[in-house]
Each structure stands twice: as C-alpha cells, then as structure tokens.
N, C-alpha and C positions, 0 to 999 in steps of 0.2 A: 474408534479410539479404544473402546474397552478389550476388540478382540487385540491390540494391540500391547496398549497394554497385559493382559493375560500372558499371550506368548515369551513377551520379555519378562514378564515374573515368573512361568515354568522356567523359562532357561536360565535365570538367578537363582531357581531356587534347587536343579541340579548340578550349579556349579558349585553352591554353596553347602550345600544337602541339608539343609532348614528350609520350614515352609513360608512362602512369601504369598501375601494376598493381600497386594497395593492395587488399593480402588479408585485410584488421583494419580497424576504426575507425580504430585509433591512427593508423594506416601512411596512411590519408586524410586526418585533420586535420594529418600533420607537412608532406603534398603541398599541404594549401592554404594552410596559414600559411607554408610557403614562397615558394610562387608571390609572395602577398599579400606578402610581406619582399622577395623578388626585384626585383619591378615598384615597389613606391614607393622603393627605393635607386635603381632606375634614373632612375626619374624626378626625382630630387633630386638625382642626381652628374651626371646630365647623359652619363654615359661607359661605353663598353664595359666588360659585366664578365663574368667565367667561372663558368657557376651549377653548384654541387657540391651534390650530393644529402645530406642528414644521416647521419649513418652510424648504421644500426638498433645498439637495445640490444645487449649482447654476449649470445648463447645461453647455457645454462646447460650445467656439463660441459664444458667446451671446454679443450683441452693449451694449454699457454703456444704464443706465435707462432714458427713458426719463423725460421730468418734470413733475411735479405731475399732470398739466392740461389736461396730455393726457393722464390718468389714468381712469380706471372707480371710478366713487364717491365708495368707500366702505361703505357710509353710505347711498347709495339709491339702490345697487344691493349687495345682502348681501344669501348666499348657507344657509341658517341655517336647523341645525339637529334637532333631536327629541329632546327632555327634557331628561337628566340622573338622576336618583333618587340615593343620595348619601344617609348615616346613616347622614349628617349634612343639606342637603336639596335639591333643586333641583339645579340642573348645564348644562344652558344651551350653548351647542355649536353652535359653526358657525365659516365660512367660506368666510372671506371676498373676492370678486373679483382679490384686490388688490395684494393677496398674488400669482396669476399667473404670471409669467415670461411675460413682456408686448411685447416682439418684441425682435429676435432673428434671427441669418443673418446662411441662410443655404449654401454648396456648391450646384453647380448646373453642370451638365453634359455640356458640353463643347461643343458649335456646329459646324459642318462642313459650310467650308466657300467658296465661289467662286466667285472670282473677290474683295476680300475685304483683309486689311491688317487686321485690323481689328475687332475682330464678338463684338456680347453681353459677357458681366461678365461672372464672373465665380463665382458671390456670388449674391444669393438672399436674400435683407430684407423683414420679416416678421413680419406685428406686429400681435396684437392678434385678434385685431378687423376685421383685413382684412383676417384672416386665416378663424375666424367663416364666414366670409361674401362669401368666397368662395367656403368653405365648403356648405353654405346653396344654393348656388347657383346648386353647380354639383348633391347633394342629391334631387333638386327639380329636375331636370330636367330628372335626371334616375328616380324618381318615377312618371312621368309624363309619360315618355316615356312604362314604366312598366306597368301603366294604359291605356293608349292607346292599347297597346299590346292584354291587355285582353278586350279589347271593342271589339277592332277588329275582335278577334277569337268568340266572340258573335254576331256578323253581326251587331253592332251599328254603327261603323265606316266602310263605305265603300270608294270604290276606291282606288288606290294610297296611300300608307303610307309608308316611310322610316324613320324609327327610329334610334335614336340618341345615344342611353346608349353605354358606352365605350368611347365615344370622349368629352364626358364634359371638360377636360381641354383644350381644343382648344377653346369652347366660353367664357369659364371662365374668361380665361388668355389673350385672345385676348381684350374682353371686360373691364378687369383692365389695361388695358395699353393707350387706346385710351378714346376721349371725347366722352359724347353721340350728341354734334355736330358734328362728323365725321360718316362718311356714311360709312355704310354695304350692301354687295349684295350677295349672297349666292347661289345653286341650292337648291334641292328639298329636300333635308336632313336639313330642316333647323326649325323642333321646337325649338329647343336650341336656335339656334339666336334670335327669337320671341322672346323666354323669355329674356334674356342680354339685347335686345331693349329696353325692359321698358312693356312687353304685359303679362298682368295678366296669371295666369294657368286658370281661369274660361274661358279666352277669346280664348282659344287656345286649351281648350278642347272642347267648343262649337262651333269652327270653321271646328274641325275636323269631330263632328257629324252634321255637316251643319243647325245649328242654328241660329235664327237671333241674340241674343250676343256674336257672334262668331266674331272676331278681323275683318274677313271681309265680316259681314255679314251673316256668312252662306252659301258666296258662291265661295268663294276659296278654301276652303279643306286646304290638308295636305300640300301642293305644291305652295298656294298663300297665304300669311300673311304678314302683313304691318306692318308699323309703321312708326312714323316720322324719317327722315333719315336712313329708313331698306328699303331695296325695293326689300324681298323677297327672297327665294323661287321662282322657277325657273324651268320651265316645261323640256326646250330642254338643254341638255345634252351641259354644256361649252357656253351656249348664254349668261349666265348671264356675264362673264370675258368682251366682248367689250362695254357691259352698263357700268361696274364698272370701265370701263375707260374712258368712255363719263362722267360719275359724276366727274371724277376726272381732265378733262378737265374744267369743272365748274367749280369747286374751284381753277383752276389757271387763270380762265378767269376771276374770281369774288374779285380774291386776298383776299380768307378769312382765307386763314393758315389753312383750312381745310383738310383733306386727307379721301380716299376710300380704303376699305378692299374688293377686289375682291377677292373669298372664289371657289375652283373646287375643285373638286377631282382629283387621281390618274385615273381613268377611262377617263376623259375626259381632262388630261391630252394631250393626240394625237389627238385633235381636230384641225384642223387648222386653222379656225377662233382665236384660241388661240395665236398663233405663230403669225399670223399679229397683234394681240393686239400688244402685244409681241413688234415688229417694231416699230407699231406708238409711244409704251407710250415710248422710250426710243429717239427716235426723239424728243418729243415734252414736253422731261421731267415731266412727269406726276407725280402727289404727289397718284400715287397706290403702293399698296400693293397687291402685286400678292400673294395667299396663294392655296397651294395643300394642303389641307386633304389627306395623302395618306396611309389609311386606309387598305391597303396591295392587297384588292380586289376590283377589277372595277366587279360589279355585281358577275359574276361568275369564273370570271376569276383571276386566282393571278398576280400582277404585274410583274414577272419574265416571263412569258409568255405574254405577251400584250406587252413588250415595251423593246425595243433593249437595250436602257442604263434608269435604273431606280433612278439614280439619279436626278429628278425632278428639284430639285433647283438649279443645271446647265442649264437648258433648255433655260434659259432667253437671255444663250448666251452674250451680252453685258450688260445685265442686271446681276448686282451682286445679287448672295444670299447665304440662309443662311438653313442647313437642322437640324430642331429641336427636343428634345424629346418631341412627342405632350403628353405623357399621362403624362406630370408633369404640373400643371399650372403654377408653377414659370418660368421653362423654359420659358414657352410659354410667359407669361408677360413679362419678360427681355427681348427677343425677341423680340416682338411686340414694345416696349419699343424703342428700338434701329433702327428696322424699321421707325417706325413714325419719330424720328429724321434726319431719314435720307429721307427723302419724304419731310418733311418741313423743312429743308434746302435747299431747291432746286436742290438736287442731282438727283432729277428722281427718277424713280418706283425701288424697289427691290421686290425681289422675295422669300418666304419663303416655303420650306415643311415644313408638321407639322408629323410629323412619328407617327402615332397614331390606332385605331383597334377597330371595329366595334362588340359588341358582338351578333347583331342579323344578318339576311339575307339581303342582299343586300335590300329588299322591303319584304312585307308580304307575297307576294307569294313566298318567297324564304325562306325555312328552313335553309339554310344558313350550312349545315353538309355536302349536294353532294360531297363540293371540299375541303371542310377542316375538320379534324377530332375534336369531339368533347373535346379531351384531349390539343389540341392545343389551343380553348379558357378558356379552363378550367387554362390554363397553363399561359396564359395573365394575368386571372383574379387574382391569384392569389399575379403575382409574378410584375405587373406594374398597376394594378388598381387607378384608380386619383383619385378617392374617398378616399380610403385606407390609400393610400400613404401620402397626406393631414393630413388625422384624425392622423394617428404613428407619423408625425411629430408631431403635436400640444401635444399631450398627454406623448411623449418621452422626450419634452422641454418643460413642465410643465405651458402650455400655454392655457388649457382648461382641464375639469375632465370628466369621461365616462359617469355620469349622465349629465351633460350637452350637450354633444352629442345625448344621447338618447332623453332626452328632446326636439332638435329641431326635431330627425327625427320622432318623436311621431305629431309633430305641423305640419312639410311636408304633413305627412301622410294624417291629417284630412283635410289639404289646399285640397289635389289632390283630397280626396274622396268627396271633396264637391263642389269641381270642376265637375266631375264626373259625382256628382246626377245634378246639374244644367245643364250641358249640353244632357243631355239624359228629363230632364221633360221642356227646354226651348221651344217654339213654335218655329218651322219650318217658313224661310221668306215666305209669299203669291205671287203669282201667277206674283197679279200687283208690285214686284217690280224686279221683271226677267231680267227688261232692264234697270233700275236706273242706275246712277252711269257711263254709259259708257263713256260718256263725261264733260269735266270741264268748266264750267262756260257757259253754253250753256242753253237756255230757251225749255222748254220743246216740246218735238217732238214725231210723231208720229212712233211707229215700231210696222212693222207687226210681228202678234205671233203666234199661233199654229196652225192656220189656216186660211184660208181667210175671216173668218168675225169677228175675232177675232182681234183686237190690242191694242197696250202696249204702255204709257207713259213713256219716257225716261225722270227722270229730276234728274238733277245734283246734 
C-alpha cells in the first residue's frame, strides 16, 4: 500500500509541479480533489490565485492553541512549493508553519516506584518547538557517534572509546528537564553528555582524535570532556557517583538551589563505593540525582547474570526511586522533572534507572554479538528506537512534515562531516604543552619530562 501510494503522489506531484507526501488514502484523495478544484477555478476566473493546502483533521489529545505569540511568524518561516502553470496563469503554493499543530499532550508509560506515594505523570506536553529541538539533539548525537565509529575502525581514533547511539533519550530528556546551572558527572560513556552541556560536535570530534581544538585539548580522549558544570567522563568504573555527591554537598553548603545528576551504569551498579554514597547522600540529604543507565549489559555480561535482584532503583534502600522507560525522551524528562523537584525541596537524593540499550559493544573492542544475538538489536531498533519513536509522534500529530525532517538530518550530516574533516587536518598539541594545565592558579614550575635533560613548563 505505501509503495503505492508513493508512486501515485510522484506522479501528482509532476503533474502538478508542487510537492505531495500523502501518508493515507485520505491525505491523497484531499491532494487530488484539490488540484482538480484548484485548476478548473483557475481556468473559469481567468486570474491569479494563492493555492492553500486543507488543513488535516485535528489529532486526538491535543491542549487547547496557545496564543498567537508562541506561534512561529508564518510570514517569516514560510514551506513554499514550485510554481503551478494553470491555462489562467501561474499559482503559487505554500505552506505556512502556522498551519502545524503547535503542542500536543501525549500519554506516557507509567513508572515503577519505590518508597514514593507518588511517581511522574502520566501525560507528556509537547510543543512543536521542543519536539524539533529534541529531535535534533538525539539525530546529532547518533551521527556523531556513527562517525566516530567509522574513524575508529580507520585507526584515526585511538584508545578507549564507548559509544552512545541507542541511549540518546537519557541525555535528551535528562538535559530538558534540568538547568544548565545544575551539574552533571557521568562515567566513560559520556559523548552525549558533552554535547547537552553546551560542547560543539567540532570540539568533540577533535578531542577524540587528540587535537589541540579538542574540548580538552587534545588530551583527554573519549573518557575526559569538560565543560562548565559537566565534570565528565570518568575512567574507573562508579568513582564518578561519590564526586557527584561531593558537588552536591556544594550546592547545599552554598544554598544555591542547585542539584547534581550523578549518571552509572548497570555494570557498576555493585560497586561499593556506590552503596556508601548511597549512606551519606541520604544522611546528609543531598539535592543528588542518582541515575543507572541500565543498558541491559555491564560490558559483557547481561544484567540477569551480574546481579541478584535487578531492580536497581530499589538499591537506594532508604533512598526513594523511580524505574523509567529510558528510550522515550518524554518519559525521561517528566521524570527528571519530578526528580529535580524532589532534590530541591529538600527531600534528599532519589534515585532513578533509566531502562534503556546500547546498539554497539560494550567499547570498540567489543563487537558487541559474543553475548547477544544480532536479531535482538535488530528487534530494539525497530520496535523502541528514540529517534523513531520522536519523529511517528511529531508527524502522526501533524506537528512537523517529512521534508522538514529530512532537511535537518541532511544539516546534521554536513555539521558531523565537517566536524570530521576538522578534526582529522587540526594540528596535534606540541610537546611543550604535556604538563600545562595540571594545576590551578599556581605560577609556572618546573616538571621533569622524558628524560633527564629534558623539562617541561607547567603553567595554568
């Protein structure tokens, strides 16, 4: 039916020379009995007219309109089609902005809750603006991540690299729900956070091929990236969880209403240093956010085998939480949402999983098929993809058009590749600056380097 579709809307849409992309029946006969109303008014007025599209049924579910000033201008972002040659003259279409559905309220999967009366909604608002803005966020980041992929198997990228594609909606959604005054800390799987920080794709492709415009120089790799209130990426496996509650000690010592997203995984989950976090933040009411990524796989192993009871978000013990569908962004912002609320109130740290799935290997030396079979991600991608799932909504509730989507991932694309060629032709740091940087605010010193007649300037 759709390839059928298709072909009868090419051939409408070179008889009429405007673009046709009916996804329904319906949405085809309303394109040809227009055309067909279009062309015989022209040809009986004899006079130029302005052809306007029908405006589809309203969605189902959908919040009243908001006011006009949260509208895009329809007379400065305007879709306009080819020229139509009628026998009375030309008739140009278009496509105002305006005529999308602006914000539309979806249900949302319902999460498991422990120690709370309580959880997040059970309805997500959407408007239109924040659909695109999420959408462009998760499509940068898998093509980001897709490019690194192919560096890497080209020896550009070495050492260390954990890729991110599959979990986009966990930074997405985390990142719309919180201030970018509030602090993030992550482990080693952490491009995606990079970028939600505010840290360009140029600066993050060039940091992985160890360039000096690389976010840290050039010389943290895949595993160290900064940013203001991001502190990273994270080498040893669950260290970063008792930082992410030393920053969040700060913000209650500092009284700035601030709060910390402390970010593990399922793997490191059974660390113990976790579990005394764990203790202190709930003693000392900590405004953390304790968050599992629990990605199904600790490296090689599937969580059913690693860990007695796999319900993570229990683990907190006195600490309440909440277990989420990570690969929705909505969930995950309403969540986060509800979290944050509950951290600055003064209620103390809660604890979130985010249930979500990894489509590459645990790291690049891992082909990532040993322990799981390739029709099981085949079978994720399909049927819970956050990208996907995103784009059906917007386009089901007539809140974006497929060219418009193509459009940004066509702008993604040339972002990433030229991100790409810049970090592959940027110059490598020199020698003398090896030791920079180790210390803050401290006046330059001597450190020995590669040999004994050899030393290096350390200045801050």
């Amino acid at each position: 039916m759709k390839s059928m579709l298709s072909a009868i809307s090419n051939a409408l849409c070179r008889v009429t020379g405007r673009k046709v992309v009916a996804q329904t029946v319906s949405e085809l006969l309303i394109d040809l009995s227009e055309y067909v109303s279009l062309v015989s008014l022209a040809a009986t007025d004899a006079t130029k007219t302005q052809w306007q599209p029908p405006k589809p049924p309203p969605p189902p579910d959908v919040s009243s309109r908001p006011p006009d000033t949260d509208l895009v201008n329809p007379q400065i972002q305007t879709e306009t089609y080819p020229q139509l040659e009628t026998p009375a003259g030309t008739v140009v279409a278009s496509r105002s902005y305006a005529d999308f559905t602006p914000r539309v309220t979806f249900d949302i999967k319902k999460c498991d809750l422990h120690g709370l009366e309580v959880g997040p909604p059970l309805k997500a608002e959407l408007t239109r603006a924040q659909g695109l803005e999420y959408y462009r966020t998760m499509q940068t980041v898998r093509r980001m991540e897709l490019k690194a992929d192919q560096l890497y198997k080209q020896k550009i990228i070495r050492g260390f690299c954990h890729l991110y594609d599959g979990q986009e909606a966990c930074a997405a959604g985390i990142e719309a729900a919180i201030n970018l005054s509030d602090h993030l800390i992550t482990a080693y799987r952490a491009h995606g956070y990079t970028f939600t920080r505010g840290v360009s794709v140029k600066e993050i492709m060039a940091e992985l091929t160890g360039r000096k415009g690389g976010v840290a120089k050039g010389k943290g790799g895949s595993m160290h990236m900064y940013a203001p209130h991001f502190y990273g990426g994270n080498g040893i496996v669950g260290a970063q969880v008792p930082l992410g509650a030393g920053v969040a000690l700060a913000c209650r010592y500092q009284g700035n209403d601030q709060i910390c997203v402390s970010l593990y995984g399922d793997g490191a989950a059974n660390q113990g240093q976790i579990f005394e976090t764990f203790n202190m933040a709930a003693l000392w009411k900590l405004p953390c956010i304790f968050v599992c990524e629990n990605n199904k796989y600790g490296m090689g192993t599937s969580v059913e085998r690693a860990s007695a009871s796999t319900d993570y978000y229990k683990r907190g013990d006195f600490i309440p939480g909440i277990r989420v569908d990570g690969m929705d962004v909505l969930c995950v912002r309403e969540a986060t949402k509800f979290a944050a609320d509950h951290c600055r109130s003064g209620k103390g740290p809660i604890l979130m999983e985010l249930q979500t799935y990894r489509y590459h290997g645990h790291s690049m030396s891992d082909p990532g098929v040993s322990y799981r079979t390739r029709e099981e991600i085949q079978e994720v991608r399909s049927r819970s993809d956050p990208i996907f799932m995103l784009k059906e909504r917007m386009l089901s509730n007539n809140m974006a058009s497929v060219d418009e989507f193509k459009e940004m991932d066509t702008a993604i694309r040339q972002e990433v590749e030229e991100a790409a060629q810049f970090a592959m032709s940027d110059l490598e740091p020199p020698l003398e600056d090896l030791c920079n940087h180790i210390f803050a605010n401290n006046p330059p010193l001597d450190v020995r380097g590669t040999n004994q007649w050899s030393t290096l300037k350390s200045i801050s």
